[in-house]
N, C-alpha and C positions, 0 to 999 in steps of 0.2 A: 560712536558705538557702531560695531558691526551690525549689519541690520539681515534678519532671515532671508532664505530665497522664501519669496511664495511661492505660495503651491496656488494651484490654478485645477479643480476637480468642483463637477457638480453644478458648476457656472449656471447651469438652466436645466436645473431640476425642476419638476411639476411642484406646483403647492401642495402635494397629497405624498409627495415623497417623504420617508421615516427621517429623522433627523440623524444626520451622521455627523460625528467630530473628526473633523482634519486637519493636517497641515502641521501639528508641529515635531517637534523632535526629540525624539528619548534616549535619555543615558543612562543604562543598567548597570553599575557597579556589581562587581558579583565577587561572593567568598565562598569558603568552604560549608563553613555551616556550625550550628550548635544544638545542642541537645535543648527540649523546652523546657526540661528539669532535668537534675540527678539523681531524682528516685530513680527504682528497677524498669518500670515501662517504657517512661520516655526513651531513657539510656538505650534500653533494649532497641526501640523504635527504631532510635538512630543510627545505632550502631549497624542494626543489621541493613539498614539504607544503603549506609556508609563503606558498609564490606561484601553487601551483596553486588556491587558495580565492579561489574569486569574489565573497567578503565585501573581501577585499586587493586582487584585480586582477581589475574586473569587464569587463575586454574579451571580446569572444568568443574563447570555446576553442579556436574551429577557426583563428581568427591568432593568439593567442598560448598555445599550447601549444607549436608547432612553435618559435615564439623561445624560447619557454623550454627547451623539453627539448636542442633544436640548437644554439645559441648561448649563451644566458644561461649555463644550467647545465653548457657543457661549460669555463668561465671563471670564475665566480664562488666555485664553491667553493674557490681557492686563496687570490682575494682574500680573502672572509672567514674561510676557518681560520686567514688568519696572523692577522687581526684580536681573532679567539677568540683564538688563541696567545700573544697579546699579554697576554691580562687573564686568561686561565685560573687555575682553582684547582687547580695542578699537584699540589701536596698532599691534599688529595682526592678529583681527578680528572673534575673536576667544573667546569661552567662559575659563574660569582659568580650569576646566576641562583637558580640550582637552589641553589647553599649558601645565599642570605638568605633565598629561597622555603622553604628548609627550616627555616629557624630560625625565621622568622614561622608558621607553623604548629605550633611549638612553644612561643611563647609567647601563641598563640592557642588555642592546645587548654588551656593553662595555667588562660589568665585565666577562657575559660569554663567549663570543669569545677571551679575554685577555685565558682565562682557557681551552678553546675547540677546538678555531681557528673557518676558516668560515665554516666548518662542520655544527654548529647551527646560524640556521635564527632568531632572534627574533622582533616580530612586536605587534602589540595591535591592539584592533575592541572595538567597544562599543555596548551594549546589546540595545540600540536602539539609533535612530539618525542613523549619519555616523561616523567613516568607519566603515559598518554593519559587525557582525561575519561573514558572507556569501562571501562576496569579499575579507577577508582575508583570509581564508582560503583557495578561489580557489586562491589567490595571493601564499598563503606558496604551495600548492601543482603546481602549476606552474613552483614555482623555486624549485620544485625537493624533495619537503620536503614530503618522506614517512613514518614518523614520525610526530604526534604534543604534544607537551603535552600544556594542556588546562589551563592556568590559572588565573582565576576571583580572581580580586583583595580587595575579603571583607574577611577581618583576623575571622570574626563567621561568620557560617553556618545559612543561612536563606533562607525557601522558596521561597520570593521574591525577593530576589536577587541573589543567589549562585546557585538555581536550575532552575530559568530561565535563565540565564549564560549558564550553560550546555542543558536545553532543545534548545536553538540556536544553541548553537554548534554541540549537534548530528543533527538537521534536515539540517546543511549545509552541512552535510556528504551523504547527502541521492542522490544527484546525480553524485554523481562521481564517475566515472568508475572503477580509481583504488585508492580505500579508504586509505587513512591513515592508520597506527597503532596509538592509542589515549592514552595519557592516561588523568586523571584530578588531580589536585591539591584539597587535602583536605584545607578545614578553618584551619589558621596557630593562634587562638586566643590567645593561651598557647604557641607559640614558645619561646622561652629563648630568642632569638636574636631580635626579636620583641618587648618582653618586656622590653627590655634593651633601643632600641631603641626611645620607649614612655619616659620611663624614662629619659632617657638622655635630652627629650625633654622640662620635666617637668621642672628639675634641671637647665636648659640652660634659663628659664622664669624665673622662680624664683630666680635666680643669678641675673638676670638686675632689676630686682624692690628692693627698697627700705625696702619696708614695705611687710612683708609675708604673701597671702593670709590666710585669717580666714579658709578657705576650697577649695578642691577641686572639681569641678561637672563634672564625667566623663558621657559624654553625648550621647548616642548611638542614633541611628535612631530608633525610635519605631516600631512597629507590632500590630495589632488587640491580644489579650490578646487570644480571641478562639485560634490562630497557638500556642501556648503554651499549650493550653489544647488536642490540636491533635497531639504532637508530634514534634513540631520543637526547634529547641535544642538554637536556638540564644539565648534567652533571658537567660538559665544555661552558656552559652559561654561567654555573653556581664559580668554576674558577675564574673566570672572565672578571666575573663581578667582586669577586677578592681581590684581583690582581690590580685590577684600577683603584678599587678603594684604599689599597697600599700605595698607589700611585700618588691620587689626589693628596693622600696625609703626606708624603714624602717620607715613609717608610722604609726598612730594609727588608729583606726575604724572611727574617730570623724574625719579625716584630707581628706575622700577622701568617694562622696557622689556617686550614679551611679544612674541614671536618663534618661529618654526617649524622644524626641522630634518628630518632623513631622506629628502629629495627623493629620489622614484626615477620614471624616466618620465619622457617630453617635453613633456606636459602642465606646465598652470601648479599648482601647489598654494597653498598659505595663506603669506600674507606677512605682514609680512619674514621671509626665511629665516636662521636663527640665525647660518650661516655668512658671512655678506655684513655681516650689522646691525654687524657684533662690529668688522671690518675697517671699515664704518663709523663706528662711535662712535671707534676707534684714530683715525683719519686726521680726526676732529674734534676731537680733545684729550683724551676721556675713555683716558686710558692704564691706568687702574686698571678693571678690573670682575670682577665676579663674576656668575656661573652657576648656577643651579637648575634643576630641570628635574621642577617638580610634576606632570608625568600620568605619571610612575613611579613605581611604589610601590617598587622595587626597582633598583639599578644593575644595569648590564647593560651589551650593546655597543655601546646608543648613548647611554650616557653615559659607560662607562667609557673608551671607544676614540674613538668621535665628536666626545663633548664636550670631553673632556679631553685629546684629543689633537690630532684635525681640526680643531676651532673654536680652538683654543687657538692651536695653530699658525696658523691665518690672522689672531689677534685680533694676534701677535706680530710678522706678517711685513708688518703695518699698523702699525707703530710702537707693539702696544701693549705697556706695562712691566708689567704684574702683572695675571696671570689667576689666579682663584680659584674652581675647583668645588668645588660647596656638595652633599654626595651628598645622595642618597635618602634619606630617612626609614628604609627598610629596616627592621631589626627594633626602634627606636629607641621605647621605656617610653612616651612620649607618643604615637606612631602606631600603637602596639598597641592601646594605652586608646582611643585614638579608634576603630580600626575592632573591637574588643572592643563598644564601645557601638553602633555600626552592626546589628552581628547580635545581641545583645540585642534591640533594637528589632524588627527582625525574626524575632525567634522569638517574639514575643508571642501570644499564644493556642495556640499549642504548649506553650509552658510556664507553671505558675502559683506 
């Protein structure tokens, strides 16, 4: 077994000194976030959390604050809690988020304490909602964790979600007396063990159907089309990551389509939008397809509600006959192993 570095502080402290916990190491998993219910407050809560952040919606505050707080948010929060409502985990209360977010940090505190021992703490926060980064992090540095390493669970790199990730996590840093050592996890979009893992996923679908979809629609979260024109790399990352995953399966170009969803705003975002491509490929003959939707590591609202019921419904009301969502990798032995090895790697020289 690998064995920690010690830490070596406090060595000949006086006997009258406060008791401090040191020395071990923390691993933050980090997600987007979920609402703490679908009624109108929560929703509301969230929402406006969620769309007040100038990482999501970088117009100015002073015109869109007023749509948001006056308009947006005096309407939206019904539409989406019936949407929660729809996929909620009425059984434990909980939206499918927060339950696969939970169990992925259970089979990740697993694999690396199986490897490290209780040396490493690992816990998860969500970038909005509860449990906030903020109360994790003073939770891991409580129990002693002078070390964190940060990791947001979106395999590409996007200003809206991988750099507001990390701007949370350094401002919980900002009052604590004695700081952590940090480090972050890069976007894992190109890992081997990852794309192996999708794959696996693919092949484990298309094993149980009969008939083999006409094509595949790998379906990423979209972005305003300007963060591509100023520099953000998701949308070179979200092709990257189709294009190997066509690789791995030993694919043709025609078998595997890459596509964009969750348009919000009048602006243009990234094309083709998932919603449209689908009612396209229907009204072209492909009546069979199936859906993935690799920049989530987790199902959620916009694949459990969106994909699988919004796209579905338009792929159907285009003639097409057999729609197949392909979920999330989610807590799934081969995605754990992959992002298991992820933070291994980056815990190198922390541990020996």
């Amino acid at each position: 077994m690998l064995k920690p570095t010690p830490d070596l502080a406090m060595t000949h402290a006086p006997a009258d000194h406060p008791e401090v916990s040191f020395g071990k190491i923390g691993v933050l998993l980090a997600n987007l976030g979920t609402p703490d219910d679908y009624s109108y407050w929560p929703m509301r809560r969230y929402l406006s959390e969620f769309l007040s952040d100038p990482r999501v919606i970088d117009y100015s505050p002073w015109i869109w604050q007023p749509i948001l707080q006056l308009i947006i948010l005096s309407k939206r929060p019904f539409s989406s809690g019936e949407a929660y409502r729809s996929i909620w985990n009425h059984e434990k209360g909980e939206s499918p988020l927060m339950t696969i977010t939970k169990d992925q940090t259970a089979k990740m505190a697993s694999l690396i304490q199986a490897r490290f021992g209780d040396q490493v703490i690992v816990d998860f926060c969500m970038r909005y909602g509860n449990p906030s980064t903020k109360s994790k992090v003073d939770a891991l540095v409580a129990q002693g964790c002078t070390k964190i390493l940060f990791f947001p669970l979106y395999p590409q790199y996007a200003g809206a979600t991988t750099a507001t990730a990390y701007d949370q996590f350094f401002r919980s840093l900002t009052d604590i007396k004695w700081q952590p050592v940090v480090r972050t996890v890069e976007a894992y979009y190109d890992d081997p063990a990852y794309i192996d893992a999708l794959a696996q996923s693919v092949e484990r679908a298309y094993g149980e159907l009969e008939t083999r979809p006409d094509v595949l629609v790998a379906s990423y979260h979209g972005v305003p089309k300007r963060y591509l024109m100023e520099g953000d790399p998701y949308h070179c990352q979200c092709m990257k990551t189709s294009r190997l995953l066509k690789e791995r399966l030993g694919w043709g170009d025609a078998d595997i389509v890459t596509t964009f969803q969750s348009r919000f705003g009048p602006e243009e975002w990234l094309k083709p939008y998932t919603v449209e491509e689908v009612a396209r490929l229907a009204e072209q003959g492909k009546k069979r397809v199936a859906v993935i939707a690799p920049a989530f590591s987790a199902d959620c609202i916009e694949t459990l509600e969106e994909i699988n019921e919004e796209i579905r419904e338009s792929f159907e009301e285009a003639g097409g006959e057999a729609f197949t969502y392909i979920p999330c990798l989610n807590d799934d032995d081969a995605h754990m192993a992959a992002l298991a090895q992820v933070v291994e790697r980056n815990l190198e020289g922390w541990v020996r």
